[in-house]
Every structure is written in C-alpha cells, then in structure tokens.
C-alpha positions, -999 to +999 in steps of 0.1 A: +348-758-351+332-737-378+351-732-414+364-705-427+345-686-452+371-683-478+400-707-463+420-709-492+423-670-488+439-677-454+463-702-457+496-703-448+519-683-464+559-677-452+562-645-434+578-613-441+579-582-420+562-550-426+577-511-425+550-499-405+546-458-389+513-454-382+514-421-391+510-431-423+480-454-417+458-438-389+419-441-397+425-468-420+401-497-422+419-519-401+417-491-375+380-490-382+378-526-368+404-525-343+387-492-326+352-502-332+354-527-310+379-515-282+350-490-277+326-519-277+344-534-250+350-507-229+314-500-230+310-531-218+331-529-192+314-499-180+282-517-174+294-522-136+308-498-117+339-510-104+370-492-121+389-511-148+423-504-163+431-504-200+467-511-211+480-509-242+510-518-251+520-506-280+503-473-278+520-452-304+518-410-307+479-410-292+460-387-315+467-381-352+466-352-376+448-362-406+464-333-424+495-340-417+522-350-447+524-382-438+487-389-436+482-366-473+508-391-484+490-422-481+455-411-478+441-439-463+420-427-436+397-417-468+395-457-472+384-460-437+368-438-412+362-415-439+340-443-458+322-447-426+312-418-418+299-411-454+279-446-453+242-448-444+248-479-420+216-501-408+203-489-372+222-525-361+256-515-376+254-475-365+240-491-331+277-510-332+296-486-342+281-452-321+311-458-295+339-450-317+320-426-343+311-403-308+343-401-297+356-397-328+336-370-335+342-356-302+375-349-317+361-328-343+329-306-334+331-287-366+319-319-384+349-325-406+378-346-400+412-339-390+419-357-360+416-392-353+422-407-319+446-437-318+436-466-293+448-447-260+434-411-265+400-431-276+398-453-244+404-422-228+374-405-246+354-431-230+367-435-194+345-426-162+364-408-141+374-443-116+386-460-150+428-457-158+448-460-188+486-471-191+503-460-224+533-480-229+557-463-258+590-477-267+600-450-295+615-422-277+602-394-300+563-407-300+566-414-264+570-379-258+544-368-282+517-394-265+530-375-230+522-341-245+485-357-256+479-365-215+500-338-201+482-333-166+458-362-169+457-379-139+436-410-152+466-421-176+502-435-172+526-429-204+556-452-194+585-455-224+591-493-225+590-521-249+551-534-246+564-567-247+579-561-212+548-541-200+526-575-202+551-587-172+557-553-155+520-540-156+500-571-152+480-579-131+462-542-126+455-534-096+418-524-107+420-564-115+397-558-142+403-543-177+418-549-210+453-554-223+455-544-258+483-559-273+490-538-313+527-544-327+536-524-358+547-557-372+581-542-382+600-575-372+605-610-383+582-634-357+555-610-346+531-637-346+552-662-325+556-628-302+517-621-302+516-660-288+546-662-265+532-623-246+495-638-246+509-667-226+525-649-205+506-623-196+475-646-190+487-664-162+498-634-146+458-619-152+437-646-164+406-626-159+414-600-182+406-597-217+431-595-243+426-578-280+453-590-302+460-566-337+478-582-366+479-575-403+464-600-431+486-602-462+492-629-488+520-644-468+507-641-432+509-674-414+476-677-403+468-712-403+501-715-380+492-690-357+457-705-350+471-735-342+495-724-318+470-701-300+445-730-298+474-752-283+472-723-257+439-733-245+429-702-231+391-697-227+373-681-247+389-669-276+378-656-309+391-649-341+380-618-360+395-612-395+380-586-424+395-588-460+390-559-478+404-574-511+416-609-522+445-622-499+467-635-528+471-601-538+507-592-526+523-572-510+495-551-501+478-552-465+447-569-475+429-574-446+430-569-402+427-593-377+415-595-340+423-621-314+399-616-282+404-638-253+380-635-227+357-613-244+321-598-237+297-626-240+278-605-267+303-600-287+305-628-312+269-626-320+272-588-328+301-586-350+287-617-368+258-594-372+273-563-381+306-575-399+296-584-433+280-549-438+311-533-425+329-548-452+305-537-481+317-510-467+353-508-468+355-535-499+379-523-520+379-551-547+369-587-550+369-609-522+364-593-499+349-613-464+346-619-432+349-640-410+339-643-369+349-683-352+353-692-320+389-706-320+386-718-282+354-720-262+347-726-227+367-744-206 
C-alpha cells in the first residue's frame, strides 16, 4: 500500500459536522473534482451500448444560478470552475476534463457563466437516449425545484426520499449497470460511519456497480478512521481520491474534497494520477496544497 503524500496532513482528527446548502457552494473546487470525474465515468460507461442507470442519492436542486444571492454571497464558484475555465490546461488535463467543461458549457452558449449543472442535470447532459437517471431528494422544497429541472423528461426519476433509503429501495437497477453516487451535505454527526454502513449495503445488493463516494476534507475529518473501516469492507477495487487546496490544519475551513470509487473504470487511476497535481496548481489557494491518488483495496 502506497503512502500518503502529506500524511500528517490527513490524520485523524475528531469530527464535527458541517452547515452545508449547496447553494451556497455550487462550482466550487470540490465540485470541480467531484463532476470532472462523474463525467469521466459516464463516458466510460458509454463505451458499450447497453443502457446504464445513474443514481444519485443525494441529488440536491439540479441546476444552479450562479447569480443568485446565495451564490454572490459566497463566491466560490470563482475559486472553482471559474479558475478552470480561465486556465490554459495541458492537452492531457483539457483531454480529462472536456466531459464536464462541454456540458457545462452547454449550459451557457453565450460563453459566460451563470449556470452550473449539479451532479443529476450533468449526467443528464451526457445521457444517450437508452441511459436513465434517478434523482433522490429528501428536502421537500429542492425536491420540487429538481422536478421543475426534468419536468417532462422521460429518461429521469425525481423520487423525494432520504438517499440513505434509496441505496436499498433502488438497488439493484434494472439496467444492472451504472453508477450510484452517494454526496451527503455532511450536515450531521457520523457521516463517515453513514458513507461506510450505505456502501455495505448497497454493494451486496449491486456488487457490479460502481460507487463515487463525496466527503469534505477539513482539519478534523477522521480520515485515517474512515480508511480503515472501508478497507475492513474488502470491496474490490477501491480508490481513494483526495485534493487539498490549502493546508489541512487550517480550521474550520473546507480545505480539501475527497472521492471514494469502488469498482471504477480501469483507466481511471492512472489518469487522475496524471492529471491531478496540475488540477491543483490550479485551484491552490495557499500552501500545501496536494494530491493524492492510492488504491485502498485492489483486486480480489
């Protein structure tokens, strides 16, 4: 098992939760990573022609208004997608990222940007017309703003549910092939034990899928912890995927994003180990910033 490029940056720490709309944070760097390589999957999935399902389970509003006050408040989009498409990437890193920044900018043919599709409207953006989404919304109000996002779309679901249920109630697909994206806002105590205990689960009921796992990295995230207990899950193959954009010890700031991917493309690691420390020249937005790609299970 490889180390950790900056260990000491990731160690354990007790865990607090975080107040987290993602109004307020849409096209932020951790949505850079997060949606750079959905789309990277997807495509991948694509490459045969069977359908596939995408299910996300914590889907949120869909599609988000840069302009909006709660956007203007923060401004971190500006951090984020805005930084990237500013940037004059390498052909390997523009190569990586043309899924997204397409659909992205599908979303606004005048060439500025004011909308940014959130995980479901960009799968979506992406989808053949065999391929299916299931939106799974448990906030009442953004469940019916994602609705109003796919009114008439036969291709998607929006079901108003806890997530956490949905990786019983929607698994396995009946495509038997696609991707469960599992993205808590991380509002509540235990969200890492929950990110375990709802991969468990929901991999014995669809073991072939592949599962992308979202979670914050801040000073007291309990990293070390939650490796351990997803490699006492044995579930082949899983990676780790984890950008700092700044020091971890700084608190209470969201320092960096992480990605657990079980069952992913077999292409996958050596391409965001290509791409990934780029990316965060990038979006660096003070010392120490890293990254960091590691097989955390392999092959069984």
């Amino acid at each position: 098992m490889s180390a950790w490029i900056a260990s000491d940056q990731f160690r354990d720490r007790s865990a607090r939760p975080m107040n987290y709309r993602h109004s307020y944070h849409a096209g932020n760097f951790a949505d850079v990573l997060k949606h750079a390589v959905l789309a990277q999957i997807i495509t991948y999935l694509k490459r045969k022609d069977q359908a596939f399902r995408i299910i996300d389970t914590h889907a949120g509003i869909g599609l988000y208004d840069l302009s909006s006050k709660e956007a203007q408040k923060t401004g971190e989009w500006h951090g984020g997608v805005g930084r990237v498409m500013e940037a004059k990437p390498s052909d390997q890193l523009a190569a990586f990222l043309a899924p997204w920044l397409t659909a992205v900018r599908e979303m606004n043919p005048d060439g500025g940007m004011r909308l940014y599709p959130g995980s479901p409207k960009l799968a979506r953006l992406l989808f053949r017309k065999q391929d299916r989404l299931s939106a799974i919304e448990l906030h009442p109000a953004d469940a019916k703003q994602l609705r109003s996002v796919f009114e008439g779309d036969y291709q998607v679901r929006v079901t108003e549910l806890d997530g956490w249920l949905s990786l019983g109630a929607h698994l396995p697909p009946k495509e038997k092939r696609g991707l469960v994206l599992i993205d808590p806002p991380f509002e509540q105590e235990g969200e890492f034990d929950r990110l375990v205990d709802g991969l468990a689960r929901a991999t014995r009921r669809f073991p072939g899928g592949t599962y992308m796992l979202w979670h914050p990295i801040k000073a007291d995230s309990p990293l070390a912890t939650f490796d351990k207990k997803l490699i006492a899950l044995a579930r082949p193959r899983t990676l780790t995927v984890r950008l700092l954009v700044r020091d971890n010890k700084i608190s209470p700031s969201l320092n960096g994003t992480g990605l657990v991917i079980v069952n992913p493309p077999f292409t996958l690691e050596s391409e965001l180990k290509a791409v990934l420390p780029e990316l965060v020249t990038i979006l660096a937005e003070g010392p120490g910033a890293v990254s960091e790609v590691r097989v955390l299970v392999g092959e069984s």
